[in-house]
LOSEKE-654564 format. One record per atom (N, C-alpha, C): residue in three letters; x, y, z. Coordinates in steps of 0.02 Angstrom, whole numbers, plus 32768, in hexadecimal, padded with zeros to 4 digits. Each point is the difference from the previous one (the first is absolute). Layout:
<pts>
ALAXYZ
...
</pts>
This chain:
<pts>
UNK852A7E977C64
UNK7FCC802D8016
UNK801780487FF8
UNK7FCC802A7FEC
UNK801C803C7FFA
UNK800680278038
UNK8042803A8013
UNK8009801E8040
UNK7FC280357FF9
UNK7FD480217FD2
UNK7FE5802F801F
UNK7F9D7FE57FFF
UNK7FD88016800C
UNK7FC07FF58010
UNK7FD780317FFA
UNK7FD17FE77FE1
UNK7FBA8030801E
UNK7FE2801C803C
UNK7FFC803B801B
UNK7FC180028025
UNK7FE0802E8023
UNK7FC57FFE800A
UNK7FDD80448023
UNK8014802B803D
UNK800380247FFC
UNK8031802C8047
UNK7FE880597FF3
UNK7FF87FF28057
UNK7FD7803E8015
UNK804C802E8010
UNK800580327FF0
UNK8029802F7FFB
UNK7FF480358034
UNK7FC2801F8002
UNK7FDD803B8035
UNK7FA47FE77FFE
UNK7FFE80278020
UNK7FAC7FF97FFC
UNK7FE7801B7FA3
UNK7FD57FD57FFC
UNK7FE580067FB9
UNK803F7FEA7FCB
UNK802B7FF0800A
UNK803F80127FC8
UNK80237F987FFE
UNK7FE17FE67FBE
UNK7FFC7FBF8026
UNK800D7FF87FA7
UNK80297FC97FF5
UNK80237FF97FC4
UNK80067FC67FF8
UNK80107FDD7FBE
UNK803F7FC87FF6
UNK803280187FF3
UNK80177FDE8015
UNK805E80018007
UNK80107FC97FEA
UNK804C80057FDE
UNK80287FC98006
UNK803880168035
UNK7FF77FA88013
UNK803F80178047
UNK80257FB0800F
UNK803380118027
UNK801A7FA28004
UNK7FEE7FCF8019
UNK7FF27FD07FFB
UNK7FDC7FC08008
UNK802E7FEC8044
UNK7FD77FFF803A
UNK80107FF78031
UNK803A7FC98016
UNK803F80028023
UNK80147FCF800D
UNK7FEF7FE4804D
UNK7FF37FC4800D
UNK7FDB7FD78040
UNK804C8006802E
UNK7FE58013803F
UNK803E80128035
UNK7FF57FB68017
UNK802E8007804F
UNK7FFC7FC0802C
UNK7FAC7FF5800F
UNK7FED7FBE7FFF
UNK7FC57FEF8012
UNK7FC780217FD2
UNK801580087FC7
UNK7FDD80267FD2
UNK7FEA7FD27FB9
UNK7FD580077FE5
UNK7FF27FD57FBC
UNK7FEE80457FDF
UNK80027FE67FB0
UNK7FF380237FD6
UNK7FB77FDD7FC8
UNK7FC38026800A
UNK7FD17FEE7FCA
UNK7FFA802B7FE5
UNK7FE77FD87FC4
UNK7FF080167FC1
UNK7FAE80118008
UNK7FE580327FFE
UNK7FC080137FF8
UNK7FD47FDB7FD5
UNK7FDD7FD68000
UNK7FB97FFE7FE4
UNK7FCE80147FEA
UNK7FE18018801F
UNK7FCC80258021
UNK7FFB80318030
UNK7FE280287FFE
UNK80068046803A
UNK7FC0802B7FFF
UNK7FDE80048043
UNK7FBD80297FFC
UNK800F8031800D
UNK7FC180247FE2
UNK7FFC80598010
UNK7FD97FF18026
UNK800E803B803D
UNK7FCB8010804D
UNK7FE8803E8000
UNK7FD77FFC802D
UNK7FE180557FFF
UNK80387FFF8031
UNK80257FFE8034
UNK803E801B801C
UNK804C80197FD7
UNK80067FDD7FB6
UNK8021800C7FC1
UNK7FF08064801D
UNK7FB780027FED
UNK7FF980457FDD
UNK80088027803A
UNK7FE87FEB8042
UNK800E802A804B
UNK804880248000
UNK80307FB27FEC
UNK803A801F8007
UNK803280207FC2
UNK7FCD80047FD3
UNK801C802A7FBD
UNK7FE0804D801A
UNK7FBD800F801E
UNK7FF080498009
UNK80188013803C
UNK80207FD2802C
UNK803A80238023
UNK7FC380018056
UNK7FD17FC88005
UNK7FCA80068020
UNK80187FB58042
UNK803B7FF07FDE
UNK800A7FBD8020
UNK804B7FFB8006
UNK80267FFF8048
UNK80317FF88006
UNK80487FF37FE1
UNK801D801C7FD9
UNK802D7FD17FDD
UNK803D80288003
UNK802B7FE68029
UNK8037802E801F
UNK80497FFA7FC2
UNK800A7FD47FD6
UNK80287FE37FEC
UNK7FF7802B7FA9
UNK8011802E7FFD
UNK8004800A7FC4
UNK803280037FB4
UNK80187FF77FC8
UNK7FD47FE37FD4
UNK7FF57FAC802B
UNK7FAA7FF37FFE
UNK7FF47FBE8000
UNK7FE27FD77FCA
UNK80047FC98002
UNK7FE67FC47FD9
UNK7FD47FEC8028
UNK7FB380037FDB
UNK7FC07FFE801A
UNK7FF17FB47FED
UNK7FBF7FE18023
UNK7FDE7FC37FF6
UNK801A7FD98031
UNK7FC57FDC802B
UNK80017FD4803B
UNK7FCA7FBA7FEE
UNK7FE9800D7FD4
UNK7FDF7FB87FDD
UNK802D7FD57FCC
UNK80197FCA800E
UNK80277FE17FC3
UNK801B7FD58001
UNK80097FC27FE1
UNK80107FBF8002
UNK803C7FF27FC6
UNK80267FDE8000
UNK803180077FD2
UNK80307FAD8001
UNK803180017FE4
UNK80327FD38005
UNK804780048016
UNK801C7FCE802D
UNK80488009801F
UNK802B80007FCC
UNK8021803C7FDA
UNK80457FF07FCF
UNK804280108032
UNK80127FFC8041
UNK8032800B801B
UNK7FF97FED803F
UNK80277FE38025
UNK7FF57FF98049
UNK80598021801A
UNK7FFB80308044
UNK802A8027801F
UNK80407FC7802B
UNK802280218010
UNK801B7FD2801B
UNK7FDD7FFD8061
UNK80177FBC8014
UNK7FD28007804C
UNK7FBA7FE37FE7
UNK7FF07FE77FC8
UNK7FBF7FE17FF8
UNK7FFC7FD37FC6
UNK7FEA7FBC8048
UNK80067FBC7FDC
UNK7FBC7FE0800B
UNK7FC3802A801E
UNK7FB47FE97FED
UNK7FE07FF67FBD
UNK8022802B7FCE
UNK7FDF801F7FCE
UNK802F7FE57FD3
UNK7FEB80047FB3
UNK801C7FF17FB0
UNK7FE980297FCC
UNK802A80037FDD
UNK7FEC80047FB4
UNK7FD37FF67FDF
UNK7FCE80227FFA
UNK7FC07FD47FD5
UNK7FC68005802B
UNK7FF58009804B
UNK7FCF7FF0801B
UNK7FD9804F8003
UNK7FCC7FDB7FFA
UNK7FA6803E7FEA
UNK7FFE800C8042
UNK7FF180438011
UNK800980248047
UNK7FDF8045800B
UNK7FDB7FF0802C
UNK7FE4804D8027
UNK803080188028
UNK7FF0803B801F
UNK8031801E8034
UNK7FD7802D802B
UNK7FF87FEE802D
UNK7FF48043803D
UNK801D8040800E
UNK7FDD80367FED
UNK8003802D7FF1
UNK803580278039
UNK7FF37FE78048
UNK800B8026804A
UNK80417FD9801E
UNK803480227FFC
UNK80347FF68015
UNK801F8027803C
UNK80047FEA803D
UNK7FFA8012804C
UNK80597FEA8032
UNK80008026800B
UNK803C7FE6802E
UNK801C7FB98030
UNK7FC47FFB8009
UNK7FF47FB18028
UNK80037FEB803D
UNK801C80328023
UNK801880068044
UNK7FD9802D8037
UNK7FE380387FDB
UNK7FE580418022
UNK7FD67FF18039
UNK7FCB80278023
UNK7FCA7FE58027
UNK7FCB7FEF7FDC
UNK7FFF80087FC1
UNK7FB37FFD7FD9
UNK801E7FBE7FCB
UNK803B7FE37FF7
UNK80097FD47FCF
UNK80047FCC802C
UNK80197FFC8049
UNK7FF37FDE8033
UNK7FC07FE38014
UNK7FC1802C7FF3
UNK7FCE7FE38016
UNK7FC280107FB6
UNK803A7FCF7FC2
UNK7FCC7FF37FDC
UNK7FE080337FC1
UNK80058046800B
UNK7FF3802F8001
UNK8031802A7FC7
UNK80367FEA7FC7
UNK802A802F7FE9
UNK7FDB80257FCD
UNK7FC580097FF6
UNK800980347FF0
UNK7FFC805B8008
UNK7FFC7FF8804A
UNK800580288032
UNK804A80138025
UNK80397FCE7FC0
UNK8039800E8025
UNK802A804D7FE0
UNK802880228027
UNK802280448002
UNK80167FF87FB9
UNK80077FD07FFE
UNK80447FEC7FB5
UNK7FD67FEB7FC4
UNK7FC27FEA8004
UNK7FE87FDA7FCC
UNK7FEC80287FB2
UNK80157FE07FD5
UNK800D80137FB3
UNK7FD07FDA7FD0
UNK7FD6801B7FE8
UNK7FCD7FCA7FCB
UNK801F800B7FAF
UNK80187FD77FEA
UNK801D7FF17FBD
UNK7FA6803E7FC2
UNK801C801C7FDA
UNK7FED802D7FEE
UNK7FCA804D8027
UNK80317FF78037
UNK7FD780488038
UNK804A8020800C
UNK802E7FDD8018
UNK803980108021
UNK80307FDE7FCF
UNK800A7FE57FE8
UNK80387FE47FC9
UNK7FD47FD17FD0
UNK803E800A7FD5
UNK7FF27FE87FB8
UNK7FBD7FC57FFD
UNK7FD380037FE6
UNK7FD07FD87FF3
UNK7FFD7FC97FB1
UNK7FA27FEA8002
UNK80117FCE7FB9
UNK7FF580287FC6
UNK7FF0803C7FF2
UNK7FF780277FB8
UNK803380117FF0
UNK80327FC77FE6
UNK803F7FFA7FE0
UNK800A7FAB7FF0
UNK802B7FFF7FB7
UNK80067FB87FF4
UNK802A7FD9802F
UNK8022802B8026
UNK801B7FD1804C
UNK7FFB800E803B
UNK80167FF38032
UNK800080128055
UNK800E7FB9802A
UNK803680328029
UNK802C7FDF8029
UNK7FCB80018045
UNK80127FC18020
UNK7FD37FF88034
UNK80277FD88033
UNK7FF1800A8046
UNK80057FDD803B
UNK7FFD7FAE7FF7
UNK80107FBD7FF7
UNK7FE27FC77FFE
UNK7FDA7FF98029
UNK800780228049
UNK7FD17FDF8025
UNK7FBC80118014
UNK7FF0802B7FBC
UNK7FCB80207FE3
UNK7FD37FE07FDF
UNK80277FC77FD2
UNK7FE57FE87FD0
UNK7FE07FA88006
UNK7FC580167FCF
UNK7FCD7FBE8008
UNK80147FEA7FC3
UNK80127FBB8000
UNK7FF07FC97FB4
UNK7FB27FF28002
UNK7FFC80057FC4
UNK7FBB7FF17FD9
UNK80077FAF7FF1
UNK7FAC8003801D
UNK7FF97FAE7FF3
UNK800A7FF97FC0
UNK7FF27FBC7FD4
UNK800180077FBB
UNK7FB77FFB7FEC
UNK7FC88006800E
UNK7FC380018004
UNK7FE6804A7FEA
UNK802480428025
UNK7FE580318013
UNK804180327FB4
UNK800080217FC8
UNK801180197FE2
UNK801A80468011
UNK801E80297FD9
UNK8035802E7FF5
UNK7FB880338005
UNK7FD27FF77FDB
UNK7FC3803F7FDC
UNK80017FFB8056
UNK7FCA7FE28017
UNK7FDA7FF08031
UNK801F80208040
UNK80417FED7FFB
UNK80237FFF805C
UNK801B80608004
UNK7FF280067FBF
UNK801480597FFC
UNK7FC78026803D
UNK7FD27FC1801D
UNK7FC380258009
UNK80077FEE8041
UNK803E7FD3802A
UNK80007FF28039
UNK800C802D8026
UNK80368043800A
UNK8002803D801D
UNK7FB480128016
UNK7FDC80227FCD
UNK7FCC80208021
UNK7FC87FC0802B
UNK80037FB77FFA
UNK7FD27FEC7FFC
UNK80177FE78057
UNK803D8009801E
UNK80287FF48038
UNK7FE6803A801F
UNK7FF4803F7FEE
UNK7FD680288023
UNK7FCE7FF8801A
UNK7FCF7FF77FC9
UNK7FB27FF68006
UNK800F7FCE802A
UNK80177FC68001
UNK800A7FC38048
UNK7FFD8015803F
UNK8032804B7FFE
UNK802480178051
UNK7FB980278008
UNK7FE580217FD5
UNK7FBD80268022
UNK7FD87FDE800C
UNK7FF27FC07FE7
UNK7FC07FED8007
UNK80137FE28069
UNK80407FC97FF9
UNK80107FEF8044
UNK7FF7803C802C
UNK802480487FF5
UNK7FD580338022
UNK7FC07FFA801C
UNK7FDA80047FDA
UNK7FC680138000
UNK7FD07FC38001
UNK800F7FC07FF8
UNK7FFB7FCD801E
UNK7FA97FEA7FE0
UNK7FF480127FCF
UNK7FD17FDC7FD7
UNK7FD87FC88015
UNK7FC87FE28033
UNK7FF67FD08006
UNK7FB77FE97FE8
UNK7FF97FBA7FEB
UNK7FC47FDD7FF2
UNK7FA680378009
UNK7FEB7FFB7FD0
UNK7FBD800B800E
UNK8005806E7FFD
UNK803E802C8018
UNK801280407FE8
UNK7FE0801E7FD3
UNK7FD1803B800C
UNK7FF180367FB0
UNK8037802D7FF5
UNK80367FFD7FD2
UNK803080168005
UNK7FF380327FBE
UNK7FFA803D8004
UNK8002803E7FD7
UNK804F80177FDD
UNK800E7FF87FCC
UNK8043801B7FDD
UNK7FF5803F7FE5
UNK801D8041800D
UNK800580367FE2
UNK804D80097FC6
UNK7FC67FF57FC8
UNK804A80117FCA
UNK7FFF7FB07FE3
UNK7FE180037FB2
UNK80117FBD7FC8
UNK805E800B7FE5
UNK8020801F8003
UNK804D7FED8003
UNK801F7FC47FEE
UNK80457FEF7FE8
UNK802C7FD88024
UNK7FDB7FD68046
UNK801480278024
UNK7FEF7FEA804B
UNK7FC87FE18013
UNK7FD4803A7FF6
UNK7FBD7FDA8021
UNK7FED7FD67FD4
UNK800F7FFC7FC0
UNK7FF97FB57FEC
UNK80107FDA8020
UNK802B7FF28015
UNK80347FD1802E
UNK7FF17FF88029
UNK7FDB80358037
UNK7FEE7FE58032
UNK7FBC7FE37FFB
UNK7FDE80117FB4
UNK7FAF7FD57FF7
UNK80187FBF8011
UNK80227FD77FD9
UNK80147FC68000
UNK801B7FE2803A
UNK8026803C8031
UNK80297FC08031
UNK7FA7800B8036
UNK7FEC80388004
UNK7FB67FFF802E
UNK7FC27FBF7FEE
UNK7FFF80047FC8
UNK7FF27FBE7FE2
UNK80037FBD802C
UNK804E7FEF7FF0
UNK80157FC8800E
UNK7FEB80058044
UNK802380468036
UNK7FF37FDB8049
UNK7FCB7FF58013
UNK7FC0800A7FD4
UNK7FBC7FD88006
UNK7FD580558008
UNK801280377FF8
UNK7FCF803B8006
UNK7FBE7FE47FDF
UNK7FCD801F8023
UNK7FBE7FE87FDC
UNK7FE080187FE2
UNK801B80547FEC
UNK800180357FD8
UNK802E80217FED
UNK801680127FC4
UNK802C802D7FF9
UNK7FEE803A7FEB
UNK7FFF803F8001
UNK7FD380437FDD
UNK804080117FEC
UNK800A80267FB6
UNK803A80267FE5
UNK7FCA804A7FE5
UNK803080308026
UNK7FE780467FE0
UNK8032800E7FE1
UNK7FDC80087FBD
UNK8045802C7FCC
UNK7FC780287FC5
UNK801380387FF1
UNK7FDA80177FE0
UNK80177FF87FAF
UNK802E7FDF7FEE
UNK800B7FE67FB3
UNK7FDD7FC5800C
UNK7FD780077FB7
UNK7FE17FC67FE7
UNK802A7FC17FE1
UNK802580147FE4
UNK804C7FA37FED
UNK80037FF38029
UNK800D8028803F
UNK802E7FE38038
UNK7FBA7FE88046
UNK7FD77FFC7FEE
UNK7FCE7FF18027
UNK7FEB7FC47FD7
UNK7FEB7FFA7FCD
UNK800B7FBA7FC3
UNK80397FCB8022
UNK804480217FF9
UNK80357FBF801E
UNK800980068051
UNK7FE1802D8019
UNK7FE87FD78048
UNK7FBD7FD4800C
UNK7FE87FFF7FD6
UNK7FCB7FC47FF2
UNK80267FC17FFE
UNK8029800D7FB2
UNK80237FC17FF7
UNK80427FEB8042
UNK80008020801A
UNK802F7FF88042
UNK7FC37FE48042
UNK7FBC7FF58000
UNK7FE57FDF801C
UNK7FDE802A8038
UNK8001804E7FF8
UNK7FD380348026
UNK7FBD7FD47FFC
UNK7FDF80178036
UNK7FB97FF77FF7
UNK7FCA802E7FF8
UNK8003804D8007
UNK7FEB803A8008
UNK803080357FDF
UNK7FE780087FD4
UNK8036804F7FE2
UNK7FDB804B8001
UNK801880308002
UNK7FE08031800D
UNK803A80467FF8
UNK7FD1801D7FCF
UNK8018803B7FDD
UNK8009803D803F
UNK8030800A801F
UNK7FE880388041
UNK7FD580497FCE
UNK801F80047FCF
UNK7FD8803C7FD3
UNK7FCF800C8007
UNK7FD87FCB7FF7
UNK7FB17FE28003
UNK7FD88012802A
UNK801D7FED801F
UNK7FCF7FFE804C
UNK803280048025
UNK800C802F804B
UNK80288013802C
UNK80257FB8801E
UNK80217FEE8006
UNK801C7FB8801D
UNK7FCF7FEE804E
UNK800A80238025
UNK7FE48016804B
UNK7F9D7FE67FDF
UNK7FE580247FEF
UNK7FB97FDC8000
UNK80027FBC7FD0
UNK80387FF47FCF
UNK80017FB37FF4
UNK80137FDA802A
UNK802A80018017
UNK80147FDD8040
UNK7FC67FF58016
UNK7FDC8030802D
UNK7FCE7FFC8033
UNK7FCA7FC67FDB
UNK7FED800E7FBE
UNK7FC67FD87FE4
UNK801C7FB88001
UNK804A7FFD7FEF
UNK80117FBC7FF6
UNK80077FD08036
UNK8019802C8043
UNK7FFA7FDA8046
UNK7FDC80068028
UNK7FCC801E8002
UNK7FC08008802B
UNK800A803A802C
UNK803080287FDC
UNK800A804C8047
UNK80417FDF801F
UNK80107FC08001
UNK80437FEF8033
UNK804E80137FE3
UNK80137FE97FD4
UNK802380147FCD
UNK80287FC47FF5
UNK804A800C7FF7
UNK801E7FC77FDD
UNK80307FF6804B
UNK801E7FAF7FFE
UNK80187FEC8038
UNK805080157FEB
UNK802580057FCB
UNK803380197FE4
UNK8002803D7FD5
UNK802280157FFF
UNK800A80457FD4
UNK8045800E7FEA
UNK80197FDC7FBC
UNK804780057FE5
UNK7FFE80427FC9
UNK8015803B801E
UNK801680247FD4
UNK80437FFB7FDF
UNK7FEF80047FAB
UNK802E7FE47FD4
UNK801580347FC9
UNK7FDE8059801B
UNK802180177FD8
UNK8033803A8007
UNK7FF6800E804B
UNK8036803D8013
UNK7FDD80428009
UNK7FD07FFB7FF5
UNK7FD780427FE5
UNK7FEC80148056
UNK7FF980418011
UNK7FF4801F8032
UNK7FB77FFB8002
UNK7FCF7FFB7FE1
UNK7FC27FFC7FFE
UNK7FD17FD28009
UNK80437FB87FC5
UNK7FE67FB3800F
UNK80137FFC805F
UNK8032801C8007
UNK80097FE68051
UNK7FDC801E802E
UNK7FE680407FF8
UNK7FBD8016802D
UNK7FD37FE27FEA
UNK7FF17FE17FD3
UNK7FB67FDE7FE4
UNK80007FAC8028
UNK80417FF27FFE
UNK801A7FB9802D
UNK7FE680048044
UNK801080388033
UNK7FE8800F8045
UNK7FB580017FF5
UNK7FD9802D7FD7
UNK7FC280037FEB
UNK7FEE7FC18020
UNK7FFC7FD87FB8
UNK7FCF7FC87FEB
UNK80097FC2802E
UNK80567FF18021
UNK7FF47FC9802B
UNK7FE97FEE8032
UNK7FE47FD38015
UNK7FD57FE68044
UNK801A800E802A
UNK7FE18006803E
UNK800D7FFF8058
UNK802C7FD48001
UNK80397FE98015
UNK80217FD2800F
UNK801D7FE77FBA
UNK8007802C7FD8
UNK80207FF57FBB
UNK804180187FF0
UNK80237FD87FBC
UNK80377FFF800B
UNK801F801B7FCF
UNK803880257FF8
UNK7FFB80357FC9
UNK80527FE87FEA
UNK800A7FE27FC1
UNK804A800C7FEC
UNK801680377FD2
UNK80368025801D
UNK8015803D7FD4
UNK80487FDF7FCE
UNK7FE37FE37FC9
UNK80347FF27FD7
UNK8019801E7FD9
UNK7FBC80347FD9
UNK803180307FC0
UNK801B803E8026
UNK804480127FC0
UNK8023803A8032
UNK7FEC802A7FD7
UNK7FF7801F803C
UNK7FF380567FF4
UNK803680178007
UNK800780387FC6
UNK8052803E8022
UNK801C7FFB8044
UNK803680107FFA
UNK801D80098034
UNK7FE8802D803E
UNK7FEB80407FD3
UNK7FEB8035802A
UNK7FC5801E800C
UNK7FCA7FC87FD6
UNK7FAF8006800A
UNK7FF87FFB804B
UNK7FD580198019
UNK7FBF800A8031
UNK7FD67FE27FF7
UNK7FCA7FE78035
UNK7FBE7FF57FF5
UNK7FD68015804C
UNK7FB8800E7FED
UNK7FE9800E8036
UNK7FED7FBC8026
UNK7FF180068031
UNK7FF97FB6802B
UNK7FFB80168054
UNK7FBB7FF08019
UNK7FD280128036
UNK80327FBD802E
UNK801B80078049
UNK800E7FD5801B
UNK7FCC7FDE8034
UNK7FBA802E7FF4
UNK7FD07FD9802B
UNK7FE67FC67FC7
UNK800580117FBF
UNK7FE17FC57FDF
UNK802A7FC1800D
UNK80537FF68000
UNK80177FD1800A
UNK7FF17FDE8047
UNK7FEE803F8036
UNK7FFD7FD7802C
UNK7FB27FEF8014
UNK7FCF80198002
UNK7FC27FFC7FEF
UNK7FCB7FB07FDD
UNK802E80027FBB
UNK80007FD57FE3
UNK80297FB7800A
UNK802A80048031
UNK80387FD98011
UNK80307FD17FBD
UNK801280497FD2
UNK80247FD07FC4
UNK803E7FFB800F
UNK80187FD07FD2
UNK80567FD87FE6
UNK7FFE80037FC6
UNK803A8041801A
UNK802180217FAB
UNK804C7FF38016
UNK80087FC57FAF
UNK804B7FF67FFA
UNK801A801D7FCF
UNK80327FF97FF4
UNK803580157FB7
UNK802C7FCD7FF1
UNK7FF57FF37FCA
UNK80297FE27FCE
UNK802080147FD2
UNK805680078009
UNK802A80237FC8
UNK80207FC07FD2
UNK800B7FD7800D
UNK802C7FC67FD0
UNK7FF37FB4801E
UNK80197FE27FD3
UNK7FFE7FB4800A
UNK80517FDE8004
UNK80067FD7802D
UNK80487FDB8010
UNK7FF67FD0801F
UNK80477FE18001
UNK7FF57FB98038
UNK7FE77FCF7FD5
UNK7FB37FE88026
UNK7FFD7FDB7FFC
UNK7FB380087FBE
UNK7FEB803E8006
UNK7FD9801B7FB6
UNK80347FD57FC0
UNK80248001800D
UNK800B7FF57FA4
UNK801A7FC37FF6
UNK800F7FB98019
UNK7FEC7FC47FF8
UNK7FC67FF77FF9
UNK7FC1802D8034
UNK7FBD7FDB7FF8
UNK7FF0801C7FAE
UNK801180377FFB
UNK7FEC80147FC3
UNK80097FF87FC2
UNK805A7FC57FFA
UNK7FF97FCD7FCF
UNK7FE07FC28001
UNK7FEC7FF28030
UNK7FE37FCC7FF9
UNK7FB2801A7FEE
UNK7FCD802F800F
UNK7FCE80027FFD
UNK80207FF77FA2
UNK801880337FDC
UNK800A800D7FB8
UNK800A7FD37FE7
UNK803B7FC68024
UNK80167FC77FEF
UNK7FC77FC27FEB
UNK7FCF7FF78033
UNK7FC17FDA800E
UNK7FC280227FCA
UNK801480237FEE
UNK7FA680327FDA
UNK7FC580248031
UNK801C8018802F
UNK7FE380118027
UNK7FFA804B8002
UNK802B80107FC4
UNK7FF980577FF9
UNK80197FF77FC0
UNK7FDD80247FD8
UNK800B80087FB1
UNK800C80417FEB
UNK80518015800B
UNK8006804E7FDF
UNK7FE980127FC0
UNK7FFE7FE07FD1
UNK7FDF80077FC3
UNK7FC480168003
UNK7FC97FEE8015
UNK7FEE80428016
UNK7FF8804C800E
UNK80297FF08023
UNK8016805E8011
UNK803080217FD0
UNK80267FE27FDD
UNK802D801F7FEE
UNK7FF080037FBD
UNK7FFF80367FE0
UNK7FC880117FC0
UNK802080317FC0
UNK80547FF48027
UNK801680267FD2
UNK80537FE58001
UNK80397FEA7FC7
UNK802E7FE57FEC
UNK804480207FF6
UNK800F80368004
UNK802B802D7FD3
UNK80507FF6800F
UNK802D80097FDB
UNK8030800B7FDD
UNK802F80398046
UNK802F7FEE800F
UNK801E80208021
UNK800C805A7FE6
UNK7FFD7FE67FCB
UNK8002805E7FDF
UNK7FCB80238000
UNK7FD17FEB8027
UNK7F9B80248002
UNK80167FF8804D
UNK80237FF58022
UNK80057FFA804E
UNK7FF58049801A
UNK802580337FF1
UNK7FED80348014
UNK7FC5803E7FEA
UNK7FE87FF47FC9
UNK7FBE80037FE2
UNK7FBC7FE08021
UNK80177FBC8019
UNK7FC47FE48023
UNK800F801D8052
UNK802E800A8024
UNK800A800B8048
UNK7FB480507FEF
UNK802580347FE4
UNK7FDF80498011
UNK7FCD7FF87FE5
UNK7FE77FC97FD2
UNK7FAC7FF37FF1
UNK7FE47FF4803F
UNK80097FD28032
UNK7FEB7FEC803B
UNK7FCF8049802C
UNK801580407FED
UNK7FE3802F801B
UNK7FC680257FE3
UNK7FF77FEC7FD3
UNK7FBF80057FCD
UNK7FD57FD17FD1
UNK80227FBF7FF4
UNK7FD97FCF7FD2
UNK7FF07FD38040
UNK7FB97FF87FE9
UNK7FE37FCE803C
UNK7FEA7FB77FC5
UNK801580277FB0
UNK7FDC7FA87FE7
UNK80467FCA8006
UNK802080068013
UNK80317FD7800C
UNK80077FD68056
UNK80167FBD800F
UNK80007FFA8052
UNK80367FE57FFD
UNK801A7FEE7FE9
UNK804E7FF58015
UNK80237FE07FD6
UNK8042802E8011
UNK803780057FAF
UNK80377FB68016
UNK800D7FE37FD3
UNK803C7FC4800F
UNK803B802E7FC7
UNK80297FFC8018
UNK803E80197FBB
UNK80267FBD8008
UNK800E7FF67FC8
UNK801F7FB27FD9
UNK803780277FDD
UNK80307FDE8015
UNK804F800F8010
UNK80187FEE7FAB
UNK801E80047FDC
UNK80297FFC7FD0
UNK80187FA98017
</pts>
């Protein structure tokens, strides 16, 4: 194997390169994969414009990615050579008051593999074992690249708790709110509405099983809403794109006793306006959802594993580890694209 590697690494804000650099060696309790597959996120580009935390600089970016074991550390006899593997991104102390009750990623110490150290946009990365998921043999290398984000969409939806018979409104055709069309779907919503004002991406929230799409351009979101629910509005409200505007439009449009998930991130240092008699007035439940762990990302090979979520789909674009940083700073201006896979050498 060769000692040096490919890979993307954020240097300063905006200043984001390939490099060659050394191919990681696996410490105690450590394995070494070989990259596969690796998604681009709209959090990729947050934390390339310097909008999203990333204390650890030069870093190795990418938190989507599935790969193969070519090394196991010493201190670890779960794992082999050869075996197809996801990895959990959130690595936590274990002990704290928040890893104690369930909760690490709220711990003092906790590190997400391409936020805080080295990530998968490189042909290797050293990882924790007790991080790592074996892949059924059912569920593929393409596919499980897509388990990261799809362990999210899991943790928001349990948030926000999706139930039978729900008009559940998605702001933002994305990655994401694709994702969450499909898992709202499954938990039996009896509507799904997606506002996105691109036309492709309102097309493949169709094919993602929306039932109502709607251009906000068009017509103000707020009087569609109203026409579509009789003046009541929607019983959920998943904002999916970060936008300061989609999330005052979220308070807007949801019902009395409605339930609002704040999933896409907004900057760090955005504002929004927000009346505290409407929350209480209205008597809403507004959660937040930042990541998926635990117990998100078994369910989420198995949904991929079973056919119960088809990234193919969403993922609409293939490229070459050497277009990796070409496709990240597109993310802030090309909307005909929804999500980049880079395929490893």
């Amino acid at each position: 194997m060769s000692q040096t590697m490919s890979a993307v690494r954020l240097h300063a804000p905006e200043d984001l390169r390939l490099d060659t650099v050394p191919v990681p060696v696996p410490g105690h309790g450590e394995v070494l994969v070989k990259v596969w597959r690796s998604g681009i996120c709209g959090t990729d580009l947050h934390i390339t414009k310097g909008n999203f935390p990333a204390p650890n600089l030069p870093l190795i970016l990418g938190h989507e990615f599935s790969g193969v074991i070519t090394e196991v550390g010493e201190g670890v006899d779960s794992l082999s050579s050869g075996a197809h593997v996801v990895v959990d991104i959130n690595i936590a102390c274990g002990h704290c008051y928040f890893c104690r009750r369930g909760q690490k990623l709220f711990c003092p110490q906790v590190e997400q593999l391409g936020v805080h150290r080295a990530g998968g946009l490189a042909e290797y990365v050293a990882v924790p074992a007790s991080n790592v998921y074996e892949l059924p043999s059912s569920l593929s290398l393409d596919d499980a690249a897509y388990v990261e984000p799809l362990a999210c969409a899991i943790h928001g939806q349990d948030r926000i708790g999706v139930q039978s018979g729900d008009r559940v409104l998605i702001i933002g055709g994305g990655p994401m709110g694709l994702a969450h069309i499909a898992l709202a779907k499954l938990s039996g919503a009896a509507a799904v509405i997606v506002s996105e004002p691109d036309a492709s991406r309102r097309r493949l929230a169709g094919a993602m099983g929306a039932d109502i799409l709607i251009d906000p351009f068009e017509t103000p979101l707020d009087e569609r809403i109203a026409e579509l629910t009789d003046g009541i509005g929607p019983d959920v409200v998943i904002e999916a794109v970060g936008g300061i505007p989609t999330y005052e439009s979220a308070v807007a449009v949801v019902r009395r006793g409605g339930r609002i998930l704040a999933y896409g991130a907004a900057p760090q240092t955005a504002t929004m306006s927000l009346r505290p008699f409407d929350i209480y007035s209205k008597e809403l439940t507004i959660v937040g959802s930042y990541a998926g762990t635990y117990d998100t990302w078994p369910r989420a090979i198995a949904l991929l594993a079973e056919g119960r979520f088809t990234p193919s789909t969403i993922v609409d674009s293939i490229r070459p580890l050497s277009e990796a940083v070409d496709a990240i700073r597109a993310l802030a201006t090309d909307r005909s694209t929804v999500k980049v896979h880079i395929q490893m050498p």
